[in-house]
GUPA-698541 format. One line per field, with one value per residue: chain; x, y, z of N, C-alpha, C, O in turn. Coordinates in steps of 0.05 Angstrom, whole numbers. Each point is the difference from the previous one (the first is absolute). Example, Ala and Ser with C-alpha at 12.3 -4.5 7.8 and 13.67 -1.06 7.14 Angstrom:
REM GUPA-698541
kette	A,A .
nX	264,-28 .
nY	-114,21 .
nZ	156,-27 .
caX	-18,16 .
caY	24,24 .
caZ	0,1 .
cX	18,-15 .
cY	24,22 .
cZ	0,14 .
oX	21,10 .
oY	0,22 .
oZ	13,4 .
END
This chain:
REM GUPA-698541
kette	A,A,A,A,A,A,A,A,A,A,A,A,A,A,A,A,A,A,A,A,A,A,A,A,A,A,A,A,A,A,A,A,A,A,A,A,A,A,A,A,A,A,A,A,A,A,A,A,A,A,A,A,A,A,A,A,A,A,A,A,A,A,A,A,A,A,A,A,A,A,A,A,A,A,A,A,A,A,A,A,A,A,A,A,A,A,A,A,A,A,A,A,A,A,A,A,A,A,A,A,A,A,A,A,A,A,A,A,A,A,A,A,A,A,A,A,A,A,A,A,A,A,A,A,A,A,A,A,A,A,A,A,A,A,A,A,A,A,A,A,A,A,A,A,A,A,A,A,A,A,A,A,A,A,A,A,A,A,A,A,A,A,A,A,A,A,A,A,A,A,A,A,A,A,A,A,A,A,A,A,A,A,A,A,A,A,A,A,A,A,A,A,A,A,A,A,A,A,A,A,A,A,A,A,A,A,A,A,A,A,A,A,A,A,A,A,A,A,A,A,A,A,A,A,A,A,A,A,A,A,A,A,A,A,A,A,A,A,A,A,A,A,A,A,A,A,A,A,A,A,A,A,A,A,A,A,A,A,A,A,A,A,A,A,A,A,A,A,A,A,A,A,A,A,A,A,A,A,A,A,A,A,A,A,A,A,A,A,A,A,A,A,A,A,A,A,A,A,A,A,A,A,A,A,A,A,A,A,A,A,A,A,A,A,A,A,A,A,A,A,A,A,A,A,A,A,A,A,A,A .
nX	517,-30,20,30,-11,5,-26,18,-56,15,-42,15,30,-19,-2,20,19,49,9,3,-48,14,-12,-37,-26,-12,-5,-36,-18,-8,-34,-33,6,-26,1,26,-43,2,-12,33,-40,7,41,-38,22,-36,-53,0,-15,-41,-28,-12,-14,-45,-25,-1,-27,-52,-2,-19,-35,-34,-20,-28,-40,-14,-7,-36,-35,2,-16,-42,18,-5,-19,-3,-52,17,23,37,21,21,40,41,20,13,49,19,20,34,39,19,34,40,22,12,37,48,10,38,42,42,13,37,37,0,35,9,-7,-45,-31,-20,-13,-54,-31,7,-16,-33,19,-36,13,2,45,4,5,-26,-42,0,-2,39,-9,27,-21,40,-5,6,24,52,26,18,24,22,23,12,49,40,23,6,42,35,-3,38,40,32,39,23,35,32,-11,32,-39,-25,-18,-28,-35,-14,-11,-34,-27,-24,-23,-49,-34,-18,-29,-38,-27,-19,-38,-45,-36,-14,-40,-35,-29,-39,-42,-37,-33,-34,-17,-10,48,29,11,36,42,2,21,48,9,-12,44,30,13,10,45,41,24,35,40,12,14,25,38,-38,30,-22,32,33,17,-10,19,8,2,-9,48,35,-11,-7,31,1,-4,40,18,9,-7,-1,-34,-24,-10,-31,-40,-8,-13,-36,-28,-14,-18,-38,-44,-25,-17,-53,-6,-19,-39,-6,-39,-20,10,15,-13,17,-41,22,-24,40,24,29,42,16,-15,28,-26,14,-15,-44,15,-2,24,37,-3,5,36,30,-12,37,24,15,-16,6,-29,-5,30,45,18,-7,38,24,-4,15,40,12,15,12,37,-14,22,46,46,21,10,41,9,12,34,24,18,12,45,31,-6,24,39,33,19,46,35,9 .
nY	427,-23,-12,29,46,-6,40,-41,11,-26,-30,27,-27,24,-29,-27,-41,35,-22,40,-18,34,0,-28,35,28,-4,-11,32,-8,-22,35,39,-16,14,0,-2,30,12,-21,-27,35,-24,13,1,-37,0,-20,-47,-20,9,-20,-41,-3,3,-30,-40,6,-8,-47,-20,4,-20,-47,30,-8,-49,-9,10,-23,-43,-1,11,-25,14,-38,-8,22,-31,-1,28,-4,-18,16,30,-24,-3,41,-2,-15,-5,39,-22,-15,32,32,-19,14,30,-5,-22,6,32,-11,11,51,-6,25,20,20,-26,-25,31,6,-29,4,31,-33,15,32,47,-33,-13,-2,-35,-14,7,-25,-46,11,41,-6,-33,11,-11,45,30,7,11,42,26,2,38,46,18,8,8,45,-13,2,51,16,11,-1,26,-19,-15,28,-16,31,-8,20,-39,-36,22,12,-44,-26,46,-8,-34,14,31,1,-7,25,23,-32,-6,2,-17,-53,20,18,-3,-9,41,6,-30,7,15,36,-8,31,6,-27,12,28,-4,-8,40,16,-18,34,34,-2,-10,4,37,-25,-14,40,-5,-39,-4,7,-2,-4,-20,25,-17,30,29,-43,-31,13,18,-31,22,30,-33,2,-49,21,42,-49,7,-24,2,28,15,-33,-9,15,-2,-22,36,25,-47,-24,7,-3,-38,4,3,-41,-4,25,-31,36,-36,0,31,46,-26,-41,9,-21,-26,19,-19,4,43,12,1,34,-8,14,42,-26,-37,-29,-41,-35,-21,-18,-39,-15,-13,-48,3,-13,-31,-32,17,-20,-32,-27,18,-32,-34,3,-19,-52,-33,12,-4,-39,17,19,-14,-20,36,5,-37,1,33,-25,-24,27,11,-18,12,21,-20,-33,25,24,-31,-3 .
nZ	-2009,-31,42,-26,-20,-47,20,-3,-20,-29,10,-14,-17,-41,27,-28,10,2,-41,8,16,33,40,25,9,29,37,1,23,40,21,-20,24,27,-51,44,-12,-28,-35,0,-3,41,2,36,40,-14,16,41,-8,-32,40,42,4,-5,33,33,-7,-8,38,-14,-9,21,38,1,-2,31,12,-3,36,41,-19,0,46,29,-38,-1,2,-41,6,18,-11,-50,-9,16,-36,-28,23,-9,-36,-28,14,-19,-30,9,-12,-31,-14,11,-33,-39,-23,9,-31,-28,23,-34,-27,39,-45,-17,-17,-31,-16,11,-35,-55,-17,1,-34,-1,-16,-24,6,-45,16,-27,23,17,-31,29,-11,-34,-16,-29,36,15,-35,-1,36,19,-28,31,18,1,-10,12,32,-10,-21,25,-9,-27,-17,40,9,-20,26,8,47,-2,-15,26,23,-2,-2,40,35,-11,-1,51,-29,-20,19,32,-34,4,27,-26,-39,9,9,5,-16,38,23,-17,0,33,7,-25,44,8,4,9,-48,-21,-12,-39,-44,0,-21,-42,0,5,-36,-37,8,37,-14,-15,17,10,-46,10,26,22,33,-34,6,-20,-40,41,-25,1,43,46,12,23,33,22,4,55,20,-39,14,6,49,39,-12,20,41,23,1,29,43,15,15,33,16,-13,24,29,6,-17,52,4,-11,22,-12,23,-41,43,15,-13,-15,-20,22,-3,26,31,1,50,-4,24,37,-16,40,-12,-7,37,17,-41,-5,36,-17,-32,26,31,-46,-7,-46,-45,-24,48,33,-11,-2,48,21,-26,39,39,-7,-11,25,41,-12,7,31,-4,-1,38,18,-6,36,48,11,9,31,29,1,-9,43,22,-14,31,29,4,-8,39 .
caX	14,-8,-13,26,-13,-33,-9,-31,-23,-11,12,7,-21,-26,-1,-27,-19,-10,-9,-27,5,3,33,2,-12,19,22,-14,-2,33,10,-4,12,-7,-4,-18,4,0,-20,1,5,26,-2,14,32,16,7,22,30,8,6,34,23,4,4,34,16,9,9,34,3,-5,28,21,11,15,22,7,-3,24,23,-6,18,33,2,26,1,-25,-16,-8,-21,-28,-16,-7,-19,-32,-15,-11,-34,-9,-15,-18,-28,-13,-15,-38,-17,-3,-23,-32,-19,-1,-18,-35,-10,-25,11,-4,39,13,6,31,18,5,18,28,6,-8,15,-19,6,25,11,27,16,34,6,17,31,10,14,18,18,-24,13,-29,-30,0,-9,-34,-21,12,-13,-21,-37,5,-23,-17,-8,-6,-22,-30,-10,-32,-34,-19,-26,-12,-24,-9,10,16,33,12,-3,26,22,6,15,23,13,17,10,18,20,18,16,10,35,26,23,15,30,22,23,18,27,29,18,23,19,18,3,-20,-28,-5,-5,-22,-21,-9,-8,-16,-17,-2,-25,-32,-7,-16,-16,-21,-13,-22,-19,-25,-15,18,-5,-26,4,-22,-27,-18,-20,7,-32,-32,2,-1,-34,-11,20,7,34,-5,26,7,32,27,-3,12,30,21,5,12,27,8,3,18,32,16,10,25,23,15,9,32,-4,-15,-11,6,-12,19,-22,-18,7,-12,-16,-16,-22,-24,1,5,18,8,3,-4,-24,5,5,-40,-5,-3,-33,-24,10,-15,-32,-15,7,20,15,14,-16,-28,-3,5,-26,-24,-6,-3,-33,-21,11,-21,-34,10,3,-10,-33,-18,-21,-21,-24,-9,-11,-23,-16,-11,-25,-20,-12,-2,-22,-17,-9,-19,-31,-20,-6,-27 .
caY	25,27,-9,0,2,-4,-20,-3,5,-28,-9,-27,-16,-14,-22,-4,-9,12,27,3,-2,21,-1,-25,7,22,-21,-26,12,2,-24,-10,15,38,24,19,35,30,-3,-17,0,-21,6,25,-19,7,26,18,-8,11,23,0,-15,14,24,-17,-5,28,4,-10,0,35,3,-9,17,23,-14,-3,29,4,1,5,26,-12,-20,2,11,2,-26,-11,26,-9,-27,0,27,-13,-12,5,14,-38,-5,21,-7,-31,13,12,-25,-22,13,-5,-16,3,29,-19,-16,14,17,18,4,19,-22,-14,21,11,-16,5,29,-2,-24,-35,-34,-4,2,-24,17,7,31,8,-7,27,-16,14,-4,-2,-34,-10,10,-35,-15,2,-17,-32,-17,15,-2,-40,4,8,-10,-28,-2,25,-24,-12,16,2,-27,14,-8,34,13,24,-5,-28,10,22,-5,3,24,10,-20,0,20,-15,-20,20,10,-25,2,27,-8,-10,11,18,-17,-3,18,2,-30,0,33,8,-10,20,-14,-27,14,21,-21,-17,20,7,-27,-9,14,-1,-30,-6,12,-13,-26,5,11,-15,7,-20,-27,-11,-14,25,16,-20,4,-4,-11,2,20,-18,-15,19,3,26,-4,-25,-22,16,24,-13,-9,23,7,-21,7,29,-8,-21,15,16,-7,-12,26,8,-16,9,23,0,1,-19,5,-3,-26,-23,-27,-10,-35,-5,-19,-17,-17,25,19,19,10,4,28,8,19,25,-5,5,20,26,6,20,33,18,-4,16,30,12,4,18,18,7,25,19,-10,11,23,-2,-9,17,32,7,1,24,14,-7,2,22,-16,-14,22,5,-2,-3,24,-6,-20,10,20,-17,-18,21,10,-24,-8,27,1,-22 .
caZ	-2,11,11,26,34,-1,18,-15,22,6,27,-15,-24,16,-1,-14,13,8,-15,-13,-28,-24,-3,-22,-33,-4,-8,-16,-20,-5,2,-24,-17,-19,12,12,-7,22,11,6,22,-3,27,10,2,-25,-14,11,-6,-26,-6,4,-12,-23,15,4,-31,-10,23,-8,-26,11,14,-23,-27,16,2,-28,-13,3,-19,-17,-7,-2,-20,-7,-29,-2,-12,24,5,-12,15,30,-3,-18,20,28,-5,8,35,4,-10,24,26,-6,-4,34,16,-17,21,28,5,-7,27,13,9,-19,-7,24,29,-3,13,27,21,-6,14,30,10,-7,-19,-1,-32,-4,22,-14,-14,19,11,-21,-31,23,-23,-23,4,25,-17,-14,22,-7,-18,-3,26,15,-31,-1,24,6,-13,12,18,-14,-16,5,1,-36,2,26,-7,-7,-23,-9,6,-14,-28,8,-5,-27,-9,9,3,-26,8,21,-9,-23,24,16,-11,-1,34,-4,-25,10,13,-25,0,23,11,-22,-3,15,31,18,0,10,34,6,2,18,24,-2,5,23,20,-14,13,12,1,-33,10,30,-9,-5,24,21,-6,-2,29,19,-15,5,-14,-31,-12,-11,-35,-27,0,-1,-21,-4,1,-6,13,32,2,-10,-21,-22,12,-15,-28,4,-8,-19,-33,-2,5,-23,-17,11,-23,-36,-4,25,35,22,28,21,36,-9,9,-24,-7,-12,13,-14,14,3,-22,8,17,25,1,33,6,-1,32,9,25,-7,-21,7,10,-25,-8,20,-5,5,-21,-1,-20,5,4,-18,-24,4,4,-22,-21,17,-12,-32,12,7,-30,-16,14,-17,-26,14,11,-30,-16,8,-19,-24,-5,8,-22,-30,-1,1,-21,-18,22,-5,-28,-2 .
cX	-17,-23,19,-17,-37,-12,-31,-4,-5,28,18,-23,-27,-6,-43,-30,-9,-13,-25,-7,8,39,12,-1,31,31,-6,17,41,10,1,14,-15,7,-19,-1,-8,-40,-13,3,23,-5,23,17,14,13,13,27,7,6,31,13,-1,10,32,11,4,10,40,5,10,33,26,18,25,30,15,1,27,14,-1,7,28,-2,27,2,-29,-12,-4,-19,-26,-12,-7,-27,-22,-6,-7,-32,-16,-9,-20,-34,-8,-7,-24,-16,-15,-18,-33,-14,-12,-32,-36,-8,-6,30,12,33,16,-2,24,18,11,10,23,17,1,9,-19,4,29,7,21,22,28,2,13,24,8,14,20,21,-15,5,-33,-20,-4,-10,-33,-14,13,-19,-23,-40,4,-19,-25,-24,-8,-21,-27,-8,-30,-20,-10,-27,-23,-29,-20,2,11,34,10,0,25,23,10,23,18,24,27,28,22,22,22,19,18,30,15,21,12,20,17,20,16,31,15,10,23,14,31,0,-22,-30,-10,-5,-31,-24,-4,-1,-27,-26,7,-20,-28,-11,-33,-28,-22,-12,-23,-17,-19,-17,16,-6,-19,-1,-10,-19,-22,-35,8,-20,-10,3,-1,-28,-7,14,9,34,-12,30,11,26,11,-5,8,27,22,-5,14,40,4,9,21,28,14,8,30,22,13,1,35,-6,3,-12,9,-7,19,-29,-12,14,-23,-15,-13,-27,-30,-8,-5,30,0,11,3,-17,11,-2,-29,3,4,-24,-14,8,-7,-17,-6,3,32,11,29,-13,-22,-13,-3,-29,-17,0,2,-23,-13,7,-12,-36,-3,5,-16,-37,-11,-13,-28,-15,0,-14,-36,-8,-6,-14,-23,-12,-9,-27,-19,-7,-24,-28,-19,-5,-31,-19 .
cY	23,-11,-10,-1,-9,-27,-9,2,-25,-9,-31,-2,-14,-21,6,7,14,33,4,1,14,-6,-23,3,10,-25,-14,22,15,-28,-7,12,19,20,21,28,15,-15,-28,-3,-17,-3,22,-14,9,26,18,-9,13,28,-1,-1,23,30,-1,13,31,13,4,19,36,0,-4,19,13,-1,8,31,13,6,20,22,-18,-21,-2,6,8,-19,-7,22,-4,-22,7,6,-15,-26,9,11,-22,3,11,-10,-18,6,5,-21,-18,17,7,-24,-2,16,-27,-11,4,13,29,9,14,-11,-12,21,0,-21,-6,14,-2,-31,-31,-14,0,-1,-24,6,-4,24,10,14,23,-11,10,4,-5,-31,-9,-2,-33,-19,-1,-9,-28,-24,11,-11,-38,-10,9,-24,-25,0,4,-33,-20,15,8,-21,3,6,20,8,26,4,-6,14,29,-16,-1,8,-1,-20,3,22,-10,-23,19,5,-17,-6,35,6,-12,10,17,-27,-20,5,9,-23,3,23,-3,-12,15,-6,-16,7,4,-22,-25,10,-1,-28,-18,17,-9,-33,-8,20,-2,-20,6,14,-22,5,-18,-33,-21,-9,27,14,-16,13,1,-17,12,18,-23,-19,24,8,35,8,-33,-27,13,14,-20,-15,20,0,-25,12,22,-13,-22,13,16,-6,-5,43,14,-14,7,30,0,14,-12,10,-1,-13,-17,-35,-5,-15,-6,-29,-24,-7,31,11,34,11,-9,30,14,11,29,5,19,27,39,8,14,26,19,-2,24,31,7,-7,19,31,6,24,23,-21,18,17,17,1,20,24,9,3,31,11,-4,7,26,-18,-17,19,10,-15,-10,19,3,-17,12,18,-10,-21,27,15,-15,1,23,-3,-27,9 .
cZ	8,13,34,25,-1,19,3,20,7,18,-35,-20,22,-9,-28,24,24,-11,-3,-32,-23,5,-17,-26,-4,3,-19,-39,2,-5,-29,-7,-2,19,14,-9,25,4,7,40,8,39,12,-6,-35,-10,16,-7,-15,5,7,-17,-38,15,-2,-27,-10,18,-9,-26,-3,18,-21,-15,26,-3,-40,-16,7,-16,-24,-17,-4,-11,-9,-41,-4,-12,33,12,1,11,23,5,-3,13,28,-19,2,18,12,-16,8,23,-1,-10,16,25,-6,16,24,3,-8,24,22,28,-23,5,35,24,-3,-3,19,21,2,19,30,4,2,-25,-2,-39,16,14,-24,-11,35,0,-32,-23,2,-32,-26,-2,9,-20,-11,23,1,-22,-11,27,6,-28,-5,22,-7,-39,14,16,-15,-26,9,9,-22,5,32,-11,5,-23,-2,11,-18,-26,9,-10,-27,-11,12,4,-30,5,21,-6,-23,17,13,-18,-7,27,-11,-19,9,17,-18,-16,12,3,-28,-10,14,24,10,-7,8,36,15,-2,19,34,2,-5,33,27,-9,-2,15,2,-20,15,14,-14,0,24,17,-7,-2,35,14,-11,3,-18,-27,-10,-7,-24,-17,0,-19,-30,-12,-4,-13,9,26,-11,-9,-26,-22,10,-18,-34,-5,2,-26,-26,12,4,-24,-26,21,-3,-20,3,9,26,24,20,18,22,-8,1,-29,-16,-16,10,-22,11,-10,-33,-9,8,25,6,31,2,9,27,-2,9,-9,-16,17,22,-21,-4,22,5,11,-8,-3,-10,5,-6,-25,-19,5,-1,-34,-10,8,-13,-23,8,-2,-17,-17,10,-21,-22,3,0,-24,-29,8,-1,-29,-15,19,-19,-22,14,10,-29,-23,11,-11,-34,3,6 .
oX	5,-21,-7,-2,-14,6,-19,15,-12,23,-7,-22,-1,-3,-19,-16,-21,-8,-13,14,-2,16,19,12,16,12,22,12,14,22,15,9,6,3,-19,21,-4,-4,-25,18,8,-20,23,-1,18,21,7,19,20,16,17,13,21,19,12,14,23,9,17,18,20,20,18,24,18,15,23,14,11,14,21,-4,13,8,11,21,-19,-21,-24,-20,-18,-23,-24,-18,-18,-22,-12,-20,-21,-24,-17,-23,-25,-14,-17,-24,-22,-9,-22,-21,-23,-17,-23,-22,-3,-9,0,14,19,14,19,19,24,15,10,14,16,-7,9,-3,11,-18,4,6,23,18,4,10,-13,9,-1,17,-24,5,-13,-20,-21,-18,-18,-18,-8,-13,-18,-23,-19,-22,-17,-24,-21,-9,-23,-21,-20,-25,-19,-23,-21,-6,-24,22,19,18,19,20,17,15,20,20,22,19,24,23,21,20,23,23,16,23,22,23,17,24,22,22,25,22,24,24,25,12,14,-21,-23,-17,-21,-20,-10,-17,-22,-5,-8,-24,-11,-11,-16,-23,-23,-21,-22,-25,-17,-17,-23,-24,22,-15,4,-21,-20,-16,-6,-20,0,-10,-3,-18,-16,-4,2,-10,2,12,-16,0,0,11,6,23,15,17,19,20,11,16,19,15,21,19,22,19,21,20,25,3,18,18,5,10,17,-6,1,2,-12,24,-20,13,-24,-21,-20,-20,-8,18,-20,17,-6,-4,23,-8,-7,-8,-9,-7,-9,-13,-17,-9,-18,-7,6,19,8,8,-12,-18,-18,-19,-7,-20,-11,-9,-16,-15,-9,-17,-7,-22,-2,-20,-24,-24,-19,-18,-23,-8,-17,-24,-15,-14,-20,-24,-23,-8,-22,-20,-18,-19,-24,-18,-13,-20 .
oY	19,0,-14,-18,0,-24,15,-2,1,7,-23,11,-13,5,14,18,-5,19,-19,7,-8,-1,2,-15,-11,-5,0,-10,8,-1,-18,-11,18,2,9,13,-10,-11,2,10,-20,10,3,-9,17,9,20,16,16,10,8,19,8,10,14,20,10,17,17,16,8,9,14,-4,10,19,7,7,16,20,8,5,8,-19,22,4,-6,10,-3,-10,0,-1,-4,-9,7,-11,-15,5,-3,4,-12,6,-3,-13,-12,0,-11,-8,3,-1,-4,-9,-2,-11,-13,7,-2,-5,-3,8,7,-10,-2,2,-5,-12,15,-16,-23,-24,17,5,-6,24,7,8,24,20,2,-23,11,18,-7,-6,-20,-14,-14,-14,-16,-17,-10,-21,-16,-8,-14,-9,-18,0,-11,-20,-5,-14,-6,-5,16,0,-13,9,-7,9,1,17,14,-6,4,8,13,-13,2,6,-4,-5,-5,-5,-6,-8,8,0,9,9,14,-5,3,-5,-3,-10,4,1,-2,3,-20,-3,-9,-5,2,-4,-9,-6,-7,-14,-9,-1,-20,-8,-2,-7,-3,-9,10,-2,-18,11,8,4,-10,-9,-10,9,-1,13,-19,-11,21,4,3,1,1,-17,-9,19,10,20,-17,-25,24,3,1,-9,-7,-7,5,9,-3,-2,3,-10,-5,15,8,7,6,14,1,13,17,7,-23,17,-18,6,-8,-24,-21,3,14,-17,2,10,-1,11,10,-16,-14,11,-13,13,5,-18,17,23,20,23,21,17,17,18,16,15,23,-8,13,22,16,3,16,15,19,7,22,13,9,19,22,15,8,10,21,-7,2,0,2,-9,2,9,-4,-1,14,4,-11,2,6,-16,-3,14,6,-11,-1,13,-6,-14 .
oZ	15,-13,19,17,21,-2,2,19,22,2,2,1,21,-24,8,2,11,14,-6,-18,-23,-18,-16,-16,-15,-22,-12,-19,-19,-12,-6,-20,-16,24,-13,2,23,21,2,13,-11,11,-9,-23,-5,-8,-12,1,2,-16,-15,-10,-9,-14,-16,-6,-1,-16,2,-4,-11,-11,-8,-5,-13,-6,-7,-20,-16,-1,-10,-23,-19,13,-3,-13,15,-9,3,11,17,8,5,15,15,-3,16,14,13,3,13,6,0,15,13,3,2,22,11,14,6,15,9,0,21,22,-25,20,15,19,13,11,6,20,21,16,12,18,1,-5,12,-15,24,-3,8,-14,-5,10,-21,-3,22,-2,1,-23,-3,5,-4,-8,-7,3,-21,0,3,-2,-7,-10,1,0,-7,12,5,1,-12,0,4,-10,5,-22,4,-5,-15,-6,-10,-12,-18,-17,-6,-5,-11,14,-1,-6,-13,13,-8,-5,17,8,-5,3,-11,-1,-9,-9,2,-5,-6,-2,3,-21,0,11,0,17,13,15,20,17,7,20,21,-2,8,21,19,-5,-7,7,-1,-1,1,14,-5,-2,-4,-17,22,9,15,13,-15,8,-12,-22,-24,-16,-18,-17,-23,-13,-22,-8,8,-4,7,-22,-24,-3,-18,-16,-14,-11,-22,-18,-16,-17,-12,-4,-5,-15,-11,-5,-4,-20,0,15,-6,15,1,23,-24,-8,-6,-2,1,-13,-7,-8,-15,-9,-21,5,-2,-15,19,-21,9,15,-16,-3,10,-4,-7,13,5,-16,-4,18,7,14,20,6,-15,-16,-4,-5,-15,-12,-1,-19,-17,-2,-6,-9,-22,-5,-14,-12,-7,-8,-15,-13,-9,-22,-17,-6,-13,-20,-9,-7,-5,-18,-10,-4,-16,-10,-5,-10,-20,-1 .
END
């Protein structure tokens, strides 16, 4: 998921025998399980993935809030207000986390900005697509935070520690988000015709677009080795993607829903769903900025960047001042 567009520096997984002795050390010691810290020697390659792919992630987490702040004036009560309200701050806090880390690997906040902004890094392309109904606040955190748990759970075990100790918090946090979706669609599938409406409206747009949050298909993601050598991605796209439907067909059921793929089935032999693939070709059109929502996101993010620059200068005057004072009191 948050590794859609991340492209490793290595030509593929390097074979032992052609590493040098410090890269051997350095596999030998993911191969056991430990954890790598910020000062720990690692190889270039690693440590530019980790910057992507953690860059990606807070990247989402920051865009993430846009689609949902929407709502937050048109709650339909003030108990839903409040929630909206205290999970877009959620997000906002997985964000500075995920940059926390990102920043230990010797990249700094305002670079990852800038590349945001200029289009070199990319966010989850399901923040694209518009929420359009209060049906979308339940879709999104049913499918959107359903997804984004099937990705983040194993990265608790990702073989960076200041990722793996971020996910943590933001796993307990995200699964909260996960049944408060399900309880809004819930209650619309068991409201009113028109609800029921809104909601299985709102699960036939956010489908496939849930589906393409894993990334593309393991057959073209041709740098997923060397992240799962490297145990920076601990399951391919499609391995989360099947888990992902296997849990959300049987919940859209006891909502009285239905997905939108006549192909989806229950497969003894596999002991999986059977499912249709997401159409590609629209993934990497929104990966390529021509979304429904490209535009208005970005130009959002760059707007708060921009507004927010008096406080950035206010408070480095002031930390200038407050260490000129410390210097002249020594």
């Amino acid at each position: 998921m948050y590794a859609q567009m991340v492209k490793s520096t290595g030509k593929g997984v390097v074979a032992k025998k052609d590493m040098t002795p410090r890269e051997r050390a350095f596999q030998d010691r993911i191969d056991r399980g430990e954890k790598i810290e910020p000062k720990d020697w690692m190889p270039e390659g690693y440590r530019k993935n980790l910057i992507r792919q953690i860059s990606q992630h807070a990247h989402s987490e920051i865009v993430g809030q846009l689609p949902e702040g929407n709502w937050i004036t048109r709650a339909p009560t003030l108990e839903r207000k409040a929630n909206l309200l205290a999970k877009v701050q959620d997000e906002a806090g997985h964000g500075l986390y995920l940059y926390c880390a990102a920043e230990t690997l010797g990249v700094s906040r305002d670079e990852l900005f800038d590349m945001l902004h200029t289009g070199k890094m990319k966010y989850s392309s399901i923040f694209n697509y518009p929420t359009l109904t209060w049906a979308d606040m339940g879709a999104v955190g049913w499918l959107v935070d359903g997804a984004a748990i099937m990705n983040q759970v194993p990265l608790q075990r990702t073989s960076y520690g200041p990722y793996a100790r971020a996910m943590v918090r933001i796993c307990k946090e995200e699964s909260f988000h996960q049944r408060q979706g399900f309880q809004i669609m819930l209650k619309m599938a068991r409201g009113t015709k028109d609800q029921k409406r809104m909601a299985q409206d709102a699960l036939n747009r956010f489908w496939y677009p849930a589906l393409m949050m894993f990334g593309p298909s393991d057959k073209d993601s041709v740098h997923s080795a060397q992240s799962m050598a490297w145990k920076i991605k601990m399951n391919t796209n499609d391995e989360l993607r099947q888990k992902f439907v296997d849990e959300t067909v049987p919940q859209a059921e006891f909502l009285g829903l239905s997905v939108p793929d006549n192909k989806v089935k229950w497969n003894e032999e596999t002991g999986h769903y059977e499912y249709s693939e997401p159409d590609w070709d629209e993934f990497f059109d929104v990966i390529s900025g021509n979304g429904p929502c490209n535009t208005e996101r970005l130009e959002a993010r760059k707007k708060a960047w921009d507004d927010g620059a008096w406080v950035r200068e206010g408070m480095l005057a002031h930390a200038r001042k407050s260490g000129a004072r410390k210097e002249a009191a020594e």
